[in-house]
C-alpha positions as CSV (number, residue, x, y, z in Angstrom):
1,X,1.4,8.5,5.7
2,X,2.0,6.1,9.0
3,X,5.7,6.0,9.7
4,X,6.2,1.9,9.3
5,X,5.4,0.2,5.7
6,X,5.1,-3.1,8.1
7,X,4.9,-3.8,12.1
8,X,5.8,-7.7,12.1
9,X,6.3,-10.0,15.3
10,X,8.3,-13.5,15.0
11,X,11.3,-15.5,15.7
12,X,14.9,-13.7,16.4
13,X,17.2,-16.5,14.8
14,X,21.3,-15.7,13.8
15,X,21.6,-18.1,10.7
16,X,25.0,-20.4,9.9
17,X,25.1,-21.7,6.5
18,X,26.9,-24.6,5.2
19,X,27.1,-26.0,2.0
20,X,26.4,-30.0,2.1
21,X,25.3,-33.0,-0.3
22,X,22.0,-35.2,0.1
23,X,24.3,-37.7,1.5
24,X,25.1,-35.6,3.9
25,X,21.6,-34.6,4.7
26,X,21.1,-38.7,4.8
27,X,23.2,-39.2,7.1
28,X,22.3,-37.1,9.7
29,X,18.2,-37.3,9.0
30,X,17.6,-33.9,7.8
31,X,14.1,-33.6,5.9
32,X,15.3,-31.9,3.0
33,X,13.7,-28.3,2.4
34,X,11.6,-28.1,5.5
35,X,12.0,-25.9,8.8
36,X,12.6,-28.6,11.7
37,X,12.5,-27.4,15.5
38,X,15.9,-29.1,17.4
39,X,17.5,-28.4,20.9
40,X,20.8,-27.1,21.0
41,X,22.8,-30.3,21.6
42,X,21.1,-31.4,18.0
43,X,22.8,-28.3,16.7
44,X,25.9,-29.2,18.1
45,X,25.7,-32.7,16.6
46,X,24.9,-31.2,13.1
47,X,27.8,-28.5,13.6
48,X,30.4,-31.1,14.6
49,X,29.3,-33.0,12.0
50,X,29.8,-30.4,9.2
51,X,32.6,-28.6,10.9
52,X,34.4,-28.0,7.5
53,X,31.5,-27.2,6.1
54,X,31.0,-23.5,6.9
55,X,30.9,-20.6,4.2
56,X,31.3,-17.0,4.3
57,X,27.8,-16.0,4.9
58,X,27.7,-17.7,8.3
59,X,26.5,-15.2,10.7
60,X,24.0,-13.4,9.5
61,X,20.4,-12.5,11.4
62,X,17.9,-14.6,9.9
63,X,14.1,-15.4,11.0
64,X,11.4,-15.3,8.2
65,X,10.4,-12.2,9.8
66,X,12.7,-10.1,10.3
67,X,14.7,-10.3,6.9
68,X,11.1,-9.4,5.5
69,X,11.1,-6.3,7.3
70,X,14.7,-5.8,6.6
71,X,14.6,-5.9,3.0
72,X,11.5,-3.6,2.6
73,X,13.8,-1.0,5.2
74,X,16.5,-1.2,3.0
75,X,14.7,-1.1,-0.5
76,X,13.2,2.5,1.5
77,X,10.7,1.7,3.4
78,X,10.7,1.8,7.4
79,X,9.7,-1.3,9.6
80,X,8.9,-2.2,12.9
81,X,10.4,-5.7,13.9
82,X,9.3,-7.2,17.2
83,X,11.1,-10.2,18.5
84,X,13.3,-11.5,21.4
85,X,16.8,-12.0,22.0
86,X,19.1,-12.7,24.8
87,X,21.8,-10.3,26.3
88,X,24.4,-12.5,24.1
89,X,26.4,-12.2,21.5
90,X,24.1,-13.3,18.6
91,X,21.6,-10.7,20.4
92,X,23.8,-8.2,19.6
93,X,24.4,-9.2,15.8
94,X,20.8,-9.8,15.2
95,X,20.0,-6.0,16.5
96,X,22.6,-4.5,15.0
97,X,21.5,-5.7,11.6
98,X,17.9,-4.4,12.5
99,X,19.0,-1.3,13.3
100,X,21.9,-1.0,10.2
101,X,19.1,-1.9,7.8
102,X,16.6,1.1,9.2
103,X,14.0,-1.2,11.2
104,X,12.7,-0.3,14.4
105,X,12.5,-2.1,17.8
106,X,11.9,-1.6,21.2
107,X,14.5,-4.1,22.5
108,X,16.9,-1.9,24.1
109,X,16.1,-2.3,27.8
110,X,14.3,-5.3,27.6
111,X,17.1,-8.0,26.8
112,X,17.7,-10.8,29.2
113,X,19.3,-14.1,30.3
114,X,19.3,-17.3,28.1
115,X,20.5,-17.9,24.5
116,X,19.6,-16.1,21.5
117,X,17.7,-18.2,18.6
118,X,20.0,-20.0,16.1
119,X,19.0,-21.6,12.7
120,X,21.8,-24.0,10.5
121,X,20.8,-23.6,7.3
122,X,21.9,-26.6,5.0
123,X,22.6,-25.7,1.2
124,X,22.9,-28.7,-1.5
125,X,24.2,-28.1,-4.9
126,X,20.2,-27.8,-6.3
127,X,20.7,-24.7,-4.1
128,X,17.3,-26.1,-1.6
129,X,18.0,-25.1,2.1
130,X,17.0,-27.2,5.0
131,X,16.3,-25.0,8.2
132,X,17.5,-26.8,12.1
133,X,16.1,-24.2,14.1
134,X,17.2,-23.9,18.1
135,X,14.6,-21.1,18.6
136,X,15.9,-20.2,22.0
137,X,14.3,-17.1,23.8
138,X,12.1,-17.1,21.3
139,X,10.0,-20.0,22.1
140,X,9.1,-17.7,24.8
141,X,7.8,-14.7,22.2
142,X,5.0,-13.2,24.1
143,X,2.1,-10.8,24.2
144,X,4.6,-8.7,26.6
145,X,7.1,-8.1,23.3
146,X,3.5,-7.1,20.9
147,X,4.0,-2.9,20.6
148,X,0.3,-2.1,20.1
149,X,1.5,1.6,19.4
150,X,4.2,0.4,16.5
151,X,0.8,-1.7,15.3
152,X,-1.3,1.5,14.9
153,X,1.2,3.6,13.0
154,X,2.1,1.0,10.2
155,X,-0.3,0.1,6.9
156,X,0.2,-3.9,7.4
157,X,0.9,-6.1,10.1
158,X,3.3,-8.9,9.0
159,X,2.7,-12.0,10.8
160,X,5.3,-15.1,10.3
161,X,3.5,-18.4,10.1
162,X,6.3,-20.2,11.9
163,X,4.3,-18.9,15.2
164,X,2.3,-21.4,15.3
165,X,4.4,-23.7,16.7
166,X,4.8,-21.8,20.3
167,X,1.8,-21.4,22.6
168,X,2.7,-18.4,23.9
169,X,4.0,-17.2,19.7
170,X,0.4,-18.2,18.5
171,X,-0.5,-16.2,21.6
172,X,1.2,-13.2,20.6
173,X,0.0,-13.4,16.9
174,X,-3.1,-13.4,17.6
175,X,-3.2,-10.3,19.9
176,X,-1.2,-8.8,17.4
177,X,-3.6,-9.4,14.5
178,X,-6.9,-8.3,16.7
179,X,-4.9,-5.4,17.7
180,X,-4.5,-4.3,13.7
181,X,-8.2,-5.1,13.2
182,X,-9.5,-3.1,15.9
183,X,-6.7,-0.3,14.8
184,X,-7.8,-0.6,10.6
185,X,-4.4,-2.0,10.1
186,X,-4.0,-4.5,7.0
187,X,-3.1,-7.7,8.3
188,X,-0.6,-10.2,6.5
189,X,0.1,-14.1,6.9
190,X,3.3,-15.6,5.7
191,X,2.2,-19.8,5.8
192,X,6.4,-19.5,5.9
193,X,6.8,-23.8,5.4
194,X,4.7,-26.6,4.1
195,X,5.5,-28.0,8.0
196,X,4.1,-25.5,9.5
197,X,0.9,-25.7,7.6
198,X,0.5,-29.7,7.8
199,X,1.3,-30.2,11.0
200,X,0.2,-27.2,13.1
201,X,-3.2,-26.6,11.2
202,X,-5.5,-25.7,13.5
203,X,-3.3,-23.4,15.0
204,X,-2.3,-21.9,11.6
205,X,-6.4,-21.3,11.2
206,X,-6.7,-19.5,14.8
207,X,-3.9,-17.0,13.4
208,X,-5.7,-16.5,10.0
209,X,-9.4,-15.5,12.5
210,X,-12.1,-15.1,10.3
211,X,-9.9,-13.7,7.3
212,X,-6.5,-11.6,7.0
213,X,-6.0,-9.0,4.2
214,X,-2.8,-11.2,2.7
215,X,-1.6,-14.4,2.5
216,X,1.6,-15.7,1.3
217,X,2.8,-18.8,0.8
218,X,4.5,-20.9,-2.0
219,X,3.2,-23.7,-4.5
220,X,3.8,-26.6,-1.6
221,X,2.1,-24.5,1.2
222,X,-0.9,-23.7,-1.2
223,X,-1.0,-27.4,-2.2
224,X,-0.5,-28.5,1.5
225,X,-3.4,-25.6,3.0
226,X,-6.1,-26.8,0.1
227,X,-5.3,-30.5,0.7
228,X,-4.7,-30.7,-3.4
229,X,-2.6,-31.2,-5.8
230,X,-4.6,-29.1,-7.8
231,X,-3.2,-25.1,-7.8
232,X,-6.7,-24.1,-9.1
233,X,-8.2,-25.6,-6.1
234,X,-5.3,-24.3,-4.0
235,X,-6.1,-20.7,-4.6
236,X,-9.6,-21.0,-3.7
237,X,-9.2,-22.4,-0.6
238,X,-6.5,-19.8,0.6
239,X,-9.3,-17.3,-0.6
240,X,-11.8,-18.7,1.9
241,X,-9.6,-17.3,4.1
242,X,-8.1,-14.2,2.8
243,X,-8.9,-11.1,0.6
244,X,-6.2,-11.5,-1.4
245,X,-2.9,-13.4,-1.5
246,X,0.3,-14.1,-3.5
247,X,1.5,-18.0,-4.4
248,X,5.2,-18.0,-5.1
249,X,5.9,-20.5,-7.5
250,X,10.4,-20.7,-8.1
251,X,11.3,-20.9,-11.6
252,X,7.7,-20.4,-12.6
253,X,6.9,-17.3,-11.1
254,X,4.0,-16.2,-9.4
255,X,0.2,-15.7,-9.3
256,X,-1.8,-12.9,-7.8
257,X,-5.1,-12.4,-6.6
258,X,-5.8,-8.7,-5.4
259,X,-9.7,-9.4,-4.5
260,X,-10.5,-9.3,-8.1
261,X,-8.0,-10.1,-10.7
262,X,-5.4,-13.3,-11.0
263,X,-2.5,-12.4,-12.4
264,X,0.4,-14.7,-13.8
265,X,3.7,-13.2,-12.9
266,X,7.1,-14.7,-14.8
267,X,10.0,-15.6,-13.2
268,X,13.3,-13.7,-13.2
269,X,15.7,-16.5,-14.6
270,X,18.9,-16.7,-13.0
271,X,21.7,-18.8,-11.8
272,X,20.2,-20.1,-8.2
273,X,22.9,-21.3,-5.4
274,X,20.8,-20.4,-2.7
275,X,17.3,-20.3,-2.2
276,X,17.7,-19.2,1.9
277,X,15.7,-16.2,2.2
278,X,14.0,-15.9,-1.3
279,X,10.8,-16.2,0.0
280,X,11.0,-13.3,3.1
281,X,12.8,-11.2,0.2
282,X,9.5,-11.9,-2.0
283,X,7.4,-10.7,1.0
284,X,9.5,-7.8,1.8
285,X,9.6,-6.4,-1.7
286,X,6.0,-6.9,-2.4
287,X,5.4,-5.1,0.8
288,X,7.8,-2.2,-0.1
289,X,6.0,-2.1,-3.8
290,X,2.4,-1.3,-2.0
291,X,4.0,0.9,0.4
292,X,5.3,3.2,-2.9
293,X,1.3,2.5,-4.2
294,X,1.7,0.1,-6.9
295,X,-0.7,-2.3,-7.6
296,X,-0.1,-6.3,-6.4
297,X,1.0,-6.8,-10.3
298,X,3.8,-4.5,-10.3
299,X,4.1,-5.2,-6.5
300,X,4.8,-8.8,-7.9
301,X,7.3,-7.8,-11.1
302,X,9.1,-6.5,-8.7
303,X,9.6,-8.5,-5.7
304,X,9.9,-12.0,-8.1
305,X,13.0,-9.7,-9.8
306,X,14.2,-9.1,-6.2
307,X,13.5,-12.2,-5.3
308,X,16.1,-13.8,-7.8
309,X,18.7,-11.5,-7.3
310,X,19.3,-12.5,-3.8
311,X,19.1,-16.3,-4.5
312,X,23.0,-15.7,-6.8
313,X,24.5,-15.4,-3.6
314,X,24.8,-17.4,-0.3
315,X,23.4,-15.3,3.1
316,X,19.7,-14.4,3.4
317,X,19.8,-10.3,1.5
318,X,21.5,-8.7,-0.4
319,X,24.3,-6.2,0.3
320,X,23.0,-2.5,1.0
321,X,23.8,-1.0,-2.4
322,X,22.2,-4.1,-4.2
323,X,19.0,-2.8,-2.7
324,X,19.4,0.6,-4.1
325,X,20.3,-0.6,-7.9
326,X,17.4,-2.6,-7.7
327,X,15.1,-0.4,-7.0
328,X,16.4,2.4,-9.4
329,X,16.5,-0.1,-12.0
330,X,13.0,-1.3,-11.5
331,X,11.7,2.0,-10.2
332,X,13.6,4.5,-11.9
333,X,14.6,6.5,-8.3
């Protein structure tokens, strides 16, 4: 067995959540539910705005990524995260939670000058989250951070669509997904936002190549990749470009296709305040159900369960021992 469940590469970001209203998000011209790239004097704004604002989960590591690769560590599995942050004090909060949860870096020597990446997540009462992401060091992600030997000694690379949106990111992506190729490693595609997908598409293609192993994405990526409102459609346009993937789909589930089968997948109905995070918690769960050998159904039962565990509660994961109950309670060890 390779030592990682999952090698991924994307964005370092330390989130700050703050509970707000639509009229809120109004007034300052958030897109509601989307990721949207700022500076950090558009952060500022938005903070001074919302100063009394803040909740308890505000400092917490964030980046699609990495909180996939943190909740597959903590469920049991070990990760490899590789990413960039500055010698700062968010730096030093985002790798302590990689290395607290069990994921792997090779950051510790190679940490320089400038900010670390920020996101200000915005929660309304229907518990959506809009994303105002400062991105920091990380715009400058690079083929130098890509550990080719970390690649080779995990079973899937786990690449965040959010990428495409740096040259130098889409840069690194790519390297990082010829390098699993060329290595026999299973490759994985997050589309990560509908954004992402409609506004950066032929980038979002060159990270896909020919075809990846995995994609996920959600109901409005699907939608938004197929050019359809049509989820039938959907799905067989993502399968033009993958051998499989998994549509996320809220309060209705999910739908698998492992190469073969399509498989409808019920939701976990609960009480929702927070969807920050549900859909890297999907992905790191699914992952951490193939790593254990289970098939993408079961994969699926179980991430959709974790999934709407950690949307009860405000922060992108769960606390440590919620990780461990759910997995004996699913599992059974």
């Amino acid at each position: 067995m390779k030592t990682y469940a999952a090698y991924a590469i994307g964005a370092a970001l330390v989130d700050t959540e703050l509970e707000v209203d639509d009229n809120d998000l109004n007034a300052m011209q958030v897109e509601k539910g989307m990721m949207t790239l700022v500076d950090e004097a558009r952060q500022a704004e938005l903070l001074g705005h919302l100063q009394d604002h803040l909740i308890r989960a505000s400092h917490a590591s964030g980046g699609s990524a990495g909180n996939s690769m943190i909740a597959t560590a903590l469920f049991g599995a070990p990760t490899f995260m590789s990413c960039k942050v500055a010698n700062d004090t968010d730096g030093d909060i985002y790798l302590g939670d990689l290395e607290n949860s069990g994921v792997a870096h090779s950051l510790h020597d190679k940490r320089g000058e400038g900010t670390t990446g920020k996101c200000i997540v915005l929660i309304t009462p229907d518990a959506e989250r809009s994303l105002n992401t400062f991105l920091g060091v990380s715009e400058t992600l690079s083929v130098a951070e890509v550990d080719e030997s970390a690649i080779a000694d995990a079973d899937w690379v786990y690449l965040e669509g959010y990428l495409v949106t740096s040259p130098t990111g889409l840069a690194a992506a790519i390297h990082t997904r010829e390098t699993a190729e060329r290595s026999g490693v299973r490759t994985a595609v997050s589309f990560s936002d509908p954004g992402m997908v409609a506004h950066f598409r032929d980038n979002m293609q060159q990270l896909l190549g020919d075809k990846v192993d995995l994609v996920f994405c959600n109901e409005a990526e699907a939608m938004e990749w197929g050019n359809t409102d049509s989820l039938e459609e959907a799905l067989k346009a993502i399968q033009s470009v993958a051998r499989t993937c998994v549509i996320t789909r809220g309060k209705e589930g999910a739908i698998t296709w492992d190469g073969e089968n399509i498989d409808y997948i019920p939701a976990h109905t609960v009480k929702a305040v927070n969807t920050n995070g549900a859909g890297d918690m999907f992905a790191g769960a699914f992952l951490y159900g193939l790593r254990r050998g289970e098939n993408y159904r079961r994969s699926a039962e179980f991430a959709v369960r974790a999934a709407g565990e950690v949307v009860k509660y405000f922060g992108p994961r769960l606390q440590p021992d919620g990780y461990r109950a759910l997995r004996q309670e699913f599992f059974g060890d």
